[in-house]
C-alpha positions as CSV (number, residue, x, y, z in Angstrom):
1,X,43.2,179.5,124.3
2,X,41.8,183.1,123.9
3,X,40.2,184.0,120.5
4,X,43.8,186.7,120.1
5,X,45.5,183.7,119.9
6,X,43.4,180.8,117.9
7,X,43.3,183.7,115.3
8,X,47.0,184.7,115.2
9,X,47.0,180.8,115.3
10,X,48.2,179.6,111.0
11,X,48.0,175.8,112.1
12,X,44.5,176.4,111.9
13,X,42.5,177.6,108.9
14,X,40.4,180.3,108.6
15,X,37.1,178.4,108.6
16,X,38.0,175.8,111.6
17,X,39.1,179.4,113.7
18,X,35.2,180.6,112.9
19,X,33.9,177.1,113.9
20,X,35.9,177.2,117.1
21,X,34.6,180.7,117.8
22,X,31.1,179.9,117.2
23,X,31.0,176.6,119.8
24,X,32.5,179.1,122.0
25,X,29.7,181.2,121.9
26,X,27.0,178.0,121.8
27,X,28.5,176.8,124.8
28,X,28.4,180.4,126.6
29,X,32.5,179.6,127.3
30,X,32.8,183.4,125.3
31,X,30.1,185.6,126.4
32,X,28.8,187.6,122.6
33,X,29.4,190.7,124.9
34,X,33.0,189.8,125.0
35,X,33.5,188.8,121.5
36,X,32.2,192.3,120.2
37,X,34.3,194.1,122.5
38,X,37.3,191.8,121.0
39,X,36.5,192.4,117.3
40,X,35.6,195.6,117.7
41,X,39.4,196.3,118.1
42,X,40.2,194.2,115.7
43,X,41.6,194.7,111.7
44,X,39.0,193.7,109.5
45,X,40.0,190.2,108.9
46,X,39.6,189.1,112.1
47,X,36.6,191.4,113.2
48,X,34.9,189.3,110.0
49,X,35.8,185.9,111.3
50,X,34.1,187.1,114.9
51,X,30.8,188.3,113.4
52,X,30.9,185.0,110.6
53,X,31.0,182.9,113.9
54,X,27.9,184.9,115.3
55,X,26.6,184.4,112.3
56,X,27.1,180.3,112.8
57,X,26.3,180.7,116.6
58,X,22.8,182.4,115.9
59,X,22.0,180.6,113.1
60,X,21.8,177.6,115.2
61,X,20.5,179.9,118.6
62,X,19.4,183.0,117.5
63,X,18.5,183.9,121.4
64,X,22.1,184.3,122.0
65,X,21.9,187.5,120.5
66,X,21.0,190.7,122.8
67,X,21.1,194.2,121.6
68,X,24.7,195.2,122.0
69,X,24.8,192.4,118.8
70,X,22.2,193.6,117.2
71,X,23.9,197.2,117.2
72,X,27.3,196.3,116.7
73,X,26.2,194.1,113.2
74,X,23.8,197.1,112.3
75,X,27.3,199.5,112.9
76,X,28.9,196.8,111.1
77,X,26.6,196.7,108.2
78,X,28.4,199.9,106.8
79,X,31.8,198.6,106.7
80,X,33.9,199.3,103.7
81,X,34.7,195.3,104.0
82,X,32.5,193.1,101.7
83,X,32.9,190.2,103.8
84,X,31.9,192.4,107.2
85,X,29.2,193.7,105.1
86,X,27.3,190.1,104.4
87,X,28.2,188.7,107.5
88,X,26.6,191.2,109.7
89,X,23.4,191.0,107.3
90,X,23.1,187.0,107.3
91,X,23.1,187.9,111.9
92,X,20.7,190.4,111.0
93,X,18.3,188.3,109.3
94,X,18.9,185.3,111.8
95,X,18.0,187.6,114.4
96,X,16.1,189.9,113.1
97,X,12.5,187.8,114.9
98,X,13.7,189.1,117.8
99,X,13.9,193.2,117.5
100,X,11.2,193.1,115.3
101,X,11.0,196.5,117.1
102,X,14.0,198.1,116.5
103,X,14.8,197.1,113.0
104,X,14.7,200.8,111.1
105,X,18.5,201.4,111.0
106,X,18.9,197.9,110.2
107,X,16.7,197.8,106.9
108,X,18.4,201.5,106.0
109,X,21.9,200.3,106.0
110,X,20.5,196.7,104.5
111,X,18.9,199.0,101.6
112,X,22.0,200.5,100.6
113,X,23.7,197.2,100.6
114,X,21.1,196.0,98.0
115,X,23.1,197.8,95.3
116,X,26.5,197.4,96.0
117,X,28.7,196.0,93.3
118,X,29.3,192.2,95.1
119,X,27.1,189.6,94.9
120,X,27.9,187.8,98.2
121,X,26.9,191.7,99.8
122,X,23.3,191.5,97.4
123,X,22.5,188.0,98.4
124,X,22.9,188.5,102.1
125,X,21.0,191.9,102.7
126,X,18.9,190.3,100.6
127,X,18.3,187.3,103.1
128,X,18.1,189.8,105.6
129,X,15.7,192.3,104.3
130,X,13.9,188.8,103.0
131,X,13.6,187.3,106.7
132,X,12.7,191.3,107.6
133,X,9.8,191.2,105.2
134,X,8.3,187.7,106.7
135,X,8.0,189.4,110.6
136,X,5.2,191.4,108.9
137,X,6.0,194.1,110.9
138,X,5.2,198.3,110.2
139,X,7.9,198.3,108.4
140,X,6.6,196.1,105.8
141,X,4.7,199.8,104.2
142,X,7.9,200.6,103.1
143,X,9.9,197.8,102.4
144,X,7.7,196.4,100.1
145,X,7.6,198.9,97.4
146,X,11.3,198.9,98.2
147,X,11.8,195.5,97.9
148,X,9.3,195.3,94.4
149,X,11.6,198.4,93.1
150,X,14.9,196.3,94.1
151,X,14.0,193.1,91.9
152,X,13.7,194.9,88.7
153,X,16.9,196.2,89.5
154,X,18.7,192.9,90.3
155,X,20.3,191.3,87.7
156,X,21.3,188.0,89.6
157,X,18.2,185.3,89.4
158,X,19.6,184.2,92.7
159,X,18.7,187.0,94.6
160,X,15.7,188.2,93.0
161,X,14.0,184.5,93.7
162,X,15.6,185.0,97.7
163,X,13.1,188.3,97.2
164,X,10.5,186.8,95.4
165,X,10.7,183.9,97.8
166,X,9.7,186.5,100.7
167,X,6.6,187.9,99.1
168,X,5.3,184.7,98.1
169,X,5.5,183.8,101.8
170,X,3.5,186.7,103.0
171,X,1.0,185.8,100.6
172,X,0.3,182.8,102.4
């Protein structure tokens, strides 16, 4: 079965299609070169259900990313597609330990995601920017006044404590 047609498939639901997708990946039958090049032709409810299932896949082996991932979920990040928008951040901060060099667009587009008007799109760049924070990289000059600015701005308790969670870890 190709992923064209598990997802055109509607004798499977939506999240069994992204679990399918995902053990794909894990077990290297769908290369994550392949899959971007597939949902990067894609309408935005399918190109979603691809990056949610790199989102599973690194999650649980974040070394299966490489850098065309890493740029296509950075691209990704400014999607006009809520769900596009926190599924590309939750890769981002699954993988982020690994270009802890090349992280700069990433944390600029994650930014701007910090104040838009859903929730689920707060909470991931949050997570994100969070797991960002904890590389103790460079960028950490910046994204900590950025990050302190952002929770007096956040009204949700749940994301300000997935902020608040980040700087208490650099403390230790």
């Amino acid at each position: 079965m190709t992923i064209e047609e598990l997802l055109k498939d509607k004798a499977i639901k939506s999240k069994e299609k992204t679990e399918i997708i995902s053990k794909w990946i894990l077990e290297k039958s769908l290369p994550v070169d392949e899959l971007i090049a597939f949902a990067e032709s894609q309408k935005d409810s399918a190109m979603a259900t691809c990056i949610e299932a790199l989102e599973y896949a690194t999650k649980e082996h974040p070394e299966i990313a490489n850098e065309n991932v890493l740029n296509f979920v950075t691209d990704t990040l400014t999607s006009k597609v809520p769900r596009i928008k926190w599924e590309s951040a939750k890769v981002i901060g699954n993988i982020a330990h690994l270009f802890n060099t090349r992280l700069k667009t990433p944390i600029a587009h994650l930014l701007i995601n910090t104040a838009h008007e859903g929730t689920v799109v707060r909470w991931s760049a949050a997570f994100a920017l969070g797991e960002i924070l904890k590389l103790r990289t460079e960028y950490n000059k910046d994204l900590l006044p950025a990050i302190e600015g952002i929770i007096k701005k956040e009204e949700k308790k749940s994301i300000q404590k997935i902020y608040n969670d980040a700087l208490k870890a650099l403390k230790k």
